[in-house]
PDB file of N, CA, C and O in Angstrom:
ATOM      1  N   UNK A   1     -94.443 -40.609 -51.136  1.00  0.00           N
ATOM      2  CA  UNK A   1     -93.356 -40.820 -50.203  1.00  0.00           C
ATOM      3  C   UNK A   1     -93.045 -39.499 -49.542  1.00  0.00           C
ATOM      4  O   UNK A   1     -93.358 -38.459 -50.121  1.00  0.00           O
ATOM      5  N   UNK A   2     -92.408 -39.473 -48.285  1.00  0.00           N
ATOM      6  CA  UNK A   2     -92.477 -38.323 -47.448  1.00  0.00           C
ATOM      7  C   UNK A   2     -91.102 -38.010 -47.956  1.00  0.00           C
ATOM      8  O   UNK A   2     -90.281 -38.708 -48.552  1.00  0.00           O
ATOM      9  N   UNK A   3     -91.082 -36.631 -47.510  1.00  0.00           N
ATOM     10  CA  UNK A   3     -89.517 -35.921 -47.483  1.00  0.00           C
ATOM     11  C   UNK A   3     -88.484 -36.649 -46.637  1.00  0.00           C
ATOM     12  O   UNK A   3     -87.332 -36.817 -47.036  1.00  0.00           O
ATOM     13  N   UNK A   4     -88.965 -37.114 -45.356  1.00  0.00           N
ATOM     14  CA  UNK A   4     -88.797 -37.801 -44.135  1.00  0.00           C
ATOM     15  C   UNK A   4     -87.761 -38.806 -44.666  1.00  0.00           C
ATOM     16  O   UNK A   4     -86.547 -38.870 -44.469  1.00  0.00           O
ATOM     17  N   UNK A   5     -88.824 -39.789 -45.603  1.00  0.00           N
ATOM     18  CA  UNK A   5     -88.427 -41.083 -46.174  1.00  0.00           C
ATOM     19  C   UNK A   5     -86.857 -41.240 -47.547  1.00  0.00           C
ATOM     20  O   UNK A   5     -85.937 -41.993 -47.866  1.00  0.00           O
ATOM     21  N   UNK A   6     -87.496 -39.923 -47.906  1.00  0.00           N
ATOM     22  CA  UNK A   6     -86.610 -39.702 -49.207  1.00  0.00           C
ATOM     23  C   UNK A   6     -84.911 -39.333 -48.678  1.00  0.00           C
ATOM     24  O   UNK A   6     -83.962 -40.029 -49.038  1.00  0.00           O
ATOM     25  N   UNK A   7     -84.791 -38.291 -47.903  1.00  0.00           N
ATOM     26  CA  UNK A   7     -83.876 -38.395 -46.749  1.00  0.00           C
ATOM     27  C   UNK A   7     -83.140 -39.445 -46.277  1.00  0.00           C
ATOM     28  O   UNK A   7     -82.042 -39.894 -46.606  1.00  0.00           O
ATOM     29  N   UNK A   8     -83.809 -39.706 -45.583  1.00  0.00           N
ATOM     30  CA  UNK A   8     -83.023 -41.207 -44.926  1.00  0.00           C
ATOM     31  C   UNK A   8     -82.461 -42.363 -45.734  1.00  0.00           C
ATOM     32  O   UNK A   8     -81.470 -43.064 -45.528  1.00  0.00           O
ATOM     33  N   UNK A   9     -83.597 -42.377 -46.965  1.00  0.00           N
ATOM     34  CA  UNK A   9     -82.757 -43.808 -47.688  1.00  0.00           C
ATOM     35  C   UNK A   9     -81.879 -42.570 -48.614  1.00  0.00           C
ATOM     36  O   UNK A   9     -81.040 -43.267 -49.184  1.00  0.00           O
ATOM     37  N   UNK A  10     -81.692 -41.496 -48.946  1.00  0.00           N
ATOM     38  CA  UNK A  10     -80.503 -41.005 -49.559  1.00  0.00           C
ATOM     39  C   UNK A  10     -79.068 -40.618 -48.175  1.00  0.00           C
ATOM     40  O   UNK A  10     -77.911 -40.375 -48.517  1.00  0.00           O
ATOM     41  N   UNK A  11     -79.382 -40.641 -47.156  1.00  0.00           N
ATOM     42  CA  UNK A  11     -78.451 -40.823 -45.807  1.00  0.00           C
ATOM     43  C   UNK A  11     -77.656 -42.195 -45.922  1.00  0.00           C
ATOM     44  O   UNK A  11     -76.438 -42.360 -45.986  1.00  0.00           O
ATOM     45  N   UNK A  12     -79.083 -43.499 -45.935  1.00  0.00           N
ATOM     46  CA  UNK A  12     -78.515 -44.512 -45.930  1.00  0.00           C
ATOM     47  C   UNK A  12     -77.521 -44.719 -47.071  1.00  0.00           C
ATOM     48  O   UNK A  12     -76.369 -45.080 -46.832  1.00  0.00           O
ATOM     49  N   UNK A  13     -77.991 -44.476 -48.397  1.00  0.00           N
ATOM     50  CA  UNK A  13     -77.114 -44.716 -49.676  1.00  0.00           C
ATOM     51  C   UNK A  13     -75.886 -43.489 -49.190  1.00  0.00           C
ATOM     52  O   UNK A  13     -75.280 -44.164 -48.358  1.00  0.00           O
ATOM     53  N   UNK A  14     -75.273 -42.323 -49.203  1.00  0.00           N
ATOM     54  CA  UNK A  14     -74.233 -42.095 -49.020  1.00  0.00           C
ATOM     55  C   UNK A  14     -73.479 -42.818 -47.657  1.00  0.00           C
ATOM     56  O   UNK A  14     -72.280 -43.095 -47.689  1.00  0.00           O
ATOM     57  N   UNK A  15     -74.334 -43.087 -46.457  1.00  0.00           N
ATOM     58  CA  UNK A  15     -73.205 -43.802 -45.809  1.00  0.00           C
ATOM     59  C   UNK A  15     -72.388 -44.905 -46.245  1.00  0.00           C
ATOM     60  O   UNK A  15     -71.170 -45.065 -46.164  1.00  0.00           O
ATOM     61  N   UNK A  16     -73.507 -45.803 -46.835  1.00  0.00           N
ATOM     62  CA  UNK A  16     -72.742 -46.924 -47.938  1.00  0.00           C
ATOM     63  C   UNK A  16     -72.019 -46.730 -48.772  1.00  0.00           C
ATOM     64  O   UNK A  16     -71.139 -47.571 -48.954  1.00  0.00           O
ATOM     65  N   UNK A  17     -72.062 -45.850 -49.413  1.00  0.00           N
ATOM     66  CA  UNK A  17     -70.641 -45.391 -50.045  1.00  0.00           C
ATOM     67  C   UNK A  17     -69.314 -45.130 -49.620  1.00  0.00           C
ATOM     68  O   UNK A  17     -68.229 -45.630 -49.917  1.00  0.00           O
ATOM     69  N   UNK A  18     -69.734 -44.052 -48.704  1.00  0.00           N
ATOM     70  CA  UNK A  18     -68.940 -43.960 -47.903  1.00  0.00           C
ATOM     71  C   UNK A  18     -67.325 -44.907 -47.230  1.00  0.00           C
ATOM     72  O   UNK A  18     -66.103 -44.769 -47.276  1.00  0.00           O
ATOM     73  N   UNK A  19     -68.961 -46.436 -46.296  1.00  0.00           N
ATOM     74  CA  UNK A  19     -68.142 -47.182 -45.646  1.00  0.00           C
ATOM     75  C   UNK A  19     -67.165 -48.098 -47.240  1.00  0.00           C
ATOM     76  O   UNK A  19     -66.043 -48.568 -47.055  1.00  0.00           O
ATOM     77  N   UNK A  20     -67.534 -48.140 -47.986  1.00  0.00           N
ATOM     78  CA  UNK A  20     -67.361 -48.782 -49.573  1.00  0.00           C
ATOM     79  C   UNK A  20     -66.034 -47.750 -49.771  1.00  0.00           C
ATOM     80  O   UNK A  20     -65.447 -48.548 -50.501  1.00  0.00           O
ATOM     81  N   UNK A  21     -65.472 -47.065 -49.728  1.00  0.00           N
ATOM     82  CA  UNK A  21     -64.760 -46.068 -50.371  1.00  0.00           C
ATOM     83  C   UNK A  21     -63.493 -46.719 -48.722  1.00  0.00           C
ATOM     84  O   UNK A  21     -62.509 -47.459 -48.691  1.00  0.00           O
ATOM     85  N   UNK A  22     -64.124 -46.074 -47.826  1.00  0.00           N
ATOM     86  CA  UNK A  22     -62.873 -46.287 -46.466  1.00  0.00           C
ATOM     87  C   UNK A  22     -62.464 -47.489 -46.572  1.00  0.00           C
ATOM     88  O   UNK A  22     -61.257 -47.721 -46.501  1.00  0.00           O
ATOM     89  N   UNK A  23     -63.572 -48.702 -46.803  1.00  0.00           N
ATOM     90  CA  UNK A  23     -63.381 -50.044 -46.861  1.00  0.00           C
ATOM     91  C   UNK A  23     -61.621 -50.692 -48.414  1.00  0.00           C
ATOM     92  O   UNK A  23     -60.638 -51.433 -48.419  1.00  0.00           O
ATOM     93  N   UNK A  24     -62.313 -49.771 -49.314  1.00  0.00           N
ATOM     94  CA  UNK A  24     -61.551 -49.569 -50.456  1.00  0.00           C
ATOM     95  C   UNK A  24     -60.055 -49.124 -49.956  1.00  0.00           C
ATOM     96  O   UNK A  24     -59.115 -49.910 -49.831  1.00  0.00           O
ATOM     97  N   UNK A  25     -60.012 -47.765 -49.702  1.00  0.00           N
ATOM     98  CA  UNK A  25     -59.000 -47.630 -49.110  1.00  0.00           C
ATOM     99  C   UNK A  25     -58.112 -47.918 -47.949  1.00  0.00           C
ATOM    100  O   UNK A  25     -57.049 -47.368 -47.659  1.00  0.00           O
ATOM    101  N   UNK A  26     -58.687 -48.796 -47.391  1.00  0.00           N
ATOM    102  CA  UNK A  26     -57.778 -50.127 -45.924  1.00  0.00           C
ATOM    103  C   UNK A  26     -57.656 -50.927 -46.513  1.00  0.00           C
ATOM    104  O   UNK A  26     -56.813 -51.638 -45.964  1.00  0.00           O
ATOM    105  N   UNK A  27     -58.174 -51.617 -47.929  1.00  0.00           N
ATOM    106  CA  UNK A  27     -57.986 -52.931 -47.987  1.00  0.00           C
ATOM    107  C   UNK A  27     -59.182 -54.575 -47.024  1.00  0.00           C
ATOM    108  O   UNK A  27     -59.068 -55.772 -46.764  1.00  0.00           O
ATOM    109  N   UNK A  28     -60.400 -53.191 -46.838  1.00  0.00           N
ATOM    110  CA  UNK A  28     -60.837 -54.073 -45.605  1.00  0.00           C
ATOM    111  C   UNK A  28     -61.851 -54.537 -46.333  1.00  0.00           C
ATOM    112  O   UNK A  28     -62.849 -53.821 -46.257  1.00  0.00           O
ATOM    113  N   UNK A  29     -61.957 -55.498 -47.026  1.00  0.00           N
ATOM    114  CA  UNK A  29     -62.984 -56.298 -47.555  1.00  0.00           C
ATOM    115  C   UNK A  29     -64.123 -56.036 -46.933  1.00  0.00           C
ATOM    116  O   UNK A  29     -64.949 -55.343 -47.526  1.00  0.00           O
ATOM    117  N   UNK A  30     -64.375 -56.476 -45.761  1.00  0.00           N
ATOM    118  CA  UNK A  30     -65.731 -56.763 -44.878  1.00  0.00           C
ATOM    119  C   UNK A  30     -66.202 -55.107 -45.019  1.00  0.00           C
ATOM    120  O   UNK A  30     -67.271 -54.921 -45.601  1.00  0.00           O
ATOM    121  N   UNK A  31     -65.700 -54.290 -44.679  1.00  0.00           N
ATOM    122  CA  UNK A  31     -65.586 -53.046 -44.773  1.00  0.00           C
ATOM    123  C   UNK A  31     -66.207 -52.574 -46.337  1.00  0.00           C
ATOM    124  O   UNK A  31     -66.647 -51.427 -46.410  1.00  0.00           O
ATOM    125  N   UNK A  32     -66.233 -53.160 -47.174  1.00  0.00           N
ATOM    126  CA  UNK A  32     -66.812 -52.947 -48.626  1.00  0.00           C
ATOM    127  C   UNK A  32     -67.788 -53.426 -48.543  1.00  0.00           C
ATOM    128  O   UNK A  32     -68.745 -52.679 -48.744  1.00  0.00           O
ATOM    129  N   UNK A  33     -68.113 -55.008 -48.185  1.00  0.00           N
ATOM    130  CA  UNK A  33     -69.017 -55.673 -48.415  1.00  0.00           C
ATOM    131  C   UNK A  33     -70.435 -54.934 -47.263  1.00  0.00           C
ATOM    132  O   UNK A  33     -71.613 -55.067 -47.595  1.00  0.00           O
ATOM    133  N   UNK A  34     -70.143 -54.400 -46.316  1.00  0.00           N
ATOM    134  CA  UNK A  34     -70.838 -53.093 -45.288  1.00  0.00           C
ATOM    135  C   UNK A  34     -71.316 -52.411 -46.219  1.00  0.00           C
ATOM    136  O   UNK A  34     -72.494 -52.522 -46.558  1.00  0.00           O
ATOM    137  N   UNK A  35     -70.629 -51.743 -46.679  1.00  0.00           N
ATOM    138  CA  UNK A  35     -70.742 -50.892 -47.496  1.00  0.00           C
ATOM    139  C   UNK A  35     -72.046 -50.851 -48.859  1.00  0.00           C
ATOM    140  O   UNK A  35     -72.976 -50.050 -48.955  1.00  0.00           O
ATOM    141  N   UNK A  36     -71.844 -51.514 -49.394  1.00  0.00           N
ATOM    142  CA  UNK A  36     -72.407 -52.457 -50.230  1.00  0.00           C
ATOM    143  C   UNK A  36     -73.594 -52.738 -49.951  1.00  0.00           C
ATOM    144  O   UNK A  36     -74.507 -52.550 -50.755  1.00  0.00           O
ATOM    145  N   UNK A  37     -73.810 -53.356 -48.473  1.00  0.00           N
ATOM    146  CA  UNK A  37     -75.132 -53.901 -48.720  1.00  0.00           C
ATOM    147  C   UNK A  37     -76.100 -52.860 -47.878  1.00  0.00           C
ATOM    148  O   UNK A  37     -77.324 -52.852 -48.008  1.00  0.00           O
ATOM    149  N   UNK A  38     -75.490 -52.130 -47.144  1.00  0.00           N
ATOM    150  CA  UNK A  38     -76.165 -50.407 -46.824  1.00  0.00           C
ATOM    151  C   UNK A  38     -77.054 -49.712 -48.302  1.00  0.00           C
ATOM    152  O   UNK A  38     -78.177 -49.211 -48.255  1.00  0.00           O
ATOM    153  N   UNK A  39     -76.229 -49.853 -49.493  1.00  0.00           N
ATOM    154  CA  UNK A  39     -76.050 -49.706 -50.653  1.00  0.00           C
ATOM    155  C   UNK A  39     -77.427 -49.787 -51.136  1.00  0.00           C
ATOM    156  O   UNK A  39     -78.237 -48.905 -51.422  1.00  0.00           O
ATOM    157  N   UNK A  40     -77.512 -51.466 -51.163  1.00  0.00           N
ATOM    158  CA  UNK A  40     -78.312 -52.114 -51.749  1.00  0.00           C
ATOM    159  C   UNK A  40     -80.056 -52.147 -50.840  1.00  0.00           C
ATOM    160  O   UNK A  40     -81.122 -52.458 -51.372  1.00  0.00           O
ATOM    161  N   UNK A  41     -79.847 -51.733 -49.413  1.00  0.00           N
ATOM    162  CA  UNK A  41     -80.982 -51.534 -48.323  1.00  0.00           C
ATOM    163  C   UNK A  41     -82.062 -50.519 -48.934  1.00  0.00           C
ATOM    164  O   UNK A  41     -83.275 -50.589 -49.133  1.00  0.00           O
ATOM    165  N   UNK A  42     -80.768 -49.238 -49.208  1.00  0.00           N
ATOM    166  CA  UNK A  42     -80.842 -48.041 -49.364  1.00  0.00           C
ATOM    167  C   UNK A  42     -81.877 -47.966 -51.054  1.00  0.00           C
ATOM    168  O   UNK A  42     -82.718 -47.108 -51.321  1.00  0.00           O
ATOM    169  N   UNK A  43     -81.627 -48.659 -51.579  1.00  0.00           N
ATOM    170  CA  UNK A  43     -81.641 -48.814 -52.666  1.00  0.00           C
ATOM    171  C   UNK A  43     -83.381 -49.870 -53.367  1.00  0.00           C
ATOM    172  O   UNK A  43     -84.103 -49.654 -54.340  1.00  0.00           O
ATOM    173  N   UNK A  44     -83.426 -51.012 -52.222  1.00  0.00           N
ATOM    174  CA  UNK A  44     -84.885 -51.645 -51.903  1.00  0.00           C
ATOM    175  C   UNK A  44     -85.683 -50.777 -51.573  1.00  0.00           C
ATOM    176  O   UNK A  44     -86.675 -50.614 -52.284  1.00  0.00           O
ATOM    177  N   UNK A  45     -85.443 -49.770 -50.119  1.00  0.00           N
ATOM    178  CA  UNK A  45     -86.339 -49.193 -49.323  1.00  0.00           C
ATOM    179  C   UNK A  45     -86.611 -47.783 -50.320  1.00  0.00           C
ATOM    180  O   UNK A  45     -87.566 -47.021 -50.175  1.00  0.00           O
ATOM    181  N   UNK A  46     -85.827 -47.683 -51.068  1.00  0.00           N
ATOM    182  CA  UNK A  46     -86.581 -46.622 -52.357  1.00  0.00           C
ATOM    183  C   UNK A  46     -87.774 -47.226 -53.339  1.00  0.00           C
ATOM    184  O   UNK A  46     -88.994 -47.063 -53.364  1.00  0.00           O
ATOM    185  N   UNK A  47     -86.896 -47.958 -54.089  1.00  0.00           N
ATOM    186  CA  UNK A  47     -88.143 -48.982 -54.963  1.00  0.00           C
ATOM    187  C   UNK A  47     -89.441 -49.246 -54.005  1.00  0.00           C
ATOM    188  O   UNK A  47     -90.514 -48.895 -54.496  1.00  0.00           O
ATOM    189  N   UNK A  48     -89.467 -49.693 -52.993  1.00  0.00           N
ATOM    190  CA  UNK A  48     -90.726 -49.881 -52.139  1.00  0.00           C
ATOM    191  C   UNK A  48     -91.316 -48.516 -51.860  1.00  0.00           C
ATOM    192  O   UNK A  48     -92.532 -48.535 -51.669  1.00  0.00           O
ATOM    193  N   UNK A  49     -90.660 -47.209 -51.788  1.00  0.00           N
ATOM    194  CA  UNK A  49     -91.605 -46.413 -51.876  1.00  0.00           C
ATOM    195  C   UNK A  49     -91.713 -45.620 -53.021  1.00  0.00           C
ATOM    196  O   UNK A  49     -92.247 -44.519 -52.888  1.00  0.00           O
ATOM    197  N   UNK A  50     -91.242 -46.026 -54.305  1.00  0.00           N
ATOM    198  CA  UNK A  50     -91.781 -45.773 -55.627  1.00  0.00           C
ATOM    199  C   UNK A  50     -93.126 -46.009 -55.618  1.00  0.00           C
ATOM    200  O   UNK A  50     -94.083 -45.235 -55.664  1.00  0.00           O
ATOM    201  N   UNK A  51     -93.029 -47.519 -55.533  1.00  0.00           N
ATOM    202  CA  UNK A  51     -94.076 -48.704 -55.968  1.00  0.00           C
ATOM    203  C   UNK A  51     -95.358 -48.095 -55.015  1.00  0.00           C
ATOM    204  O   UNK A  51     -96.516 -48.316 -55.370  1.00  0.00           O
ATOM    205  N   UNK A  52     -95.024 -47.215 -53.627  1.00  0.00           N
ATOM    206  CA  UNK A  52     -96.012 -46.717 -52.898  1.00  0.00           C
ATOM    207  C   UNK A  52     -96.905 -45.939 -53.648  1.00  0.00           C
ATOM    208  O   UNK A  52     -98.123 -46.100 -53.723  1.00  0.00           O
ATOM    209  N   UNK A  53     -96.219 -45.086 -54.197  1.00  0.00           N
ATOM    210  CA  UNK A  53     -96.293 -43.526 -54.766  1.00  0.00           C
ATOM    211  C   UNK A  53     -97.204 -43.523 -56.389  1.00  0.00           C
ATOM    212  O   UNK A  53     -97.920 -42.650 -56.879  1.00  0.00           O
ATOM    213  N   UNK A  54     -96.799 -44.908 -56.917  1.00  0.00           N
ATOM    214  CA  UNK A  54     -97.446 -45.160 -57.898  1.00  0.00           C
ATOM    215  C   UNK A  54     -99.186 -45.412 -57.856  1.00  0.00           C
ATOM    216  O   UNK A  54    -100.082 -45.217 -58.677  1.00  0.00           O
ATOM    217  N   UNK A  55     -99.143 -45.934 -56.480  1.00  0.00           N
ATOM    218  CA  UNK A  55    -100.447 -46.328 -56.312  1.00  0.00           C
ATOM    219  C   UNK A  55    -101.251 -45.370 -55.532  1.00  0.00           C
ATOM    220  O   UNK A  55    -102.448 -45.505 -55.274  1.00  0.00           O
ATOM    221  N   UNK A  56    -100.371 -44.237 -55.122  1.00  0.00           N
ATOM    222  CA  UNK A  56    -100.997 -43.271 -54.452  1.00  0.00           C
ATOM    223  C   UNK A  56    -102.077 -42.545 -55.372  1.00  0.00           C
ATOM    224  O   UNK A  56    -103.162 -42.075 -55.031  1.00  0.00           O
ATOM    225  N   UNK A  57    -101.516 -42.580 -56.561  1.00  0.00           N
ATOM    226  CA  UNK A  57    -102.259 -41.647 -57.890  1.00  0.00           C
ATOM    227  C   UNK A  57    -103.438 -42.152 -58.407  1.00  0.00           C
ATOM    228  O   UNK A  57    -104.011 -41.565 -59.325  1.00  0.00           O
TER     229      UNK A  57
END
């Protein structure tokens, strides 16, 4: 996996936190559930380039 890649899905996972935390603090549901599934993107598009990296070897 590139530096490139590793980056971005750790960008994507703190923005999701992020919107998860502001969402938390308004009370804005939808605003969590954003949050959340940024989260969870962030979180696939790693495992998929584990699973790359494994087979690179």
């Amino acid at each position: 996996m590139g530096l490139d890649d590793k980056i971005k899905n750790a960008a994507q996972d703190l923005a999701g936190k992020a919107k998860e935390a502001v969402g938390k603090a308004t009370n804005d549901d939808s605003k969590v559930a954003e949050g959340q599934k940024d989260q969870a993107a962030a979180s696939v598009k790693q495992t998929g380039e584990d699973v790359k990296d494994v087979f690179k070897k």
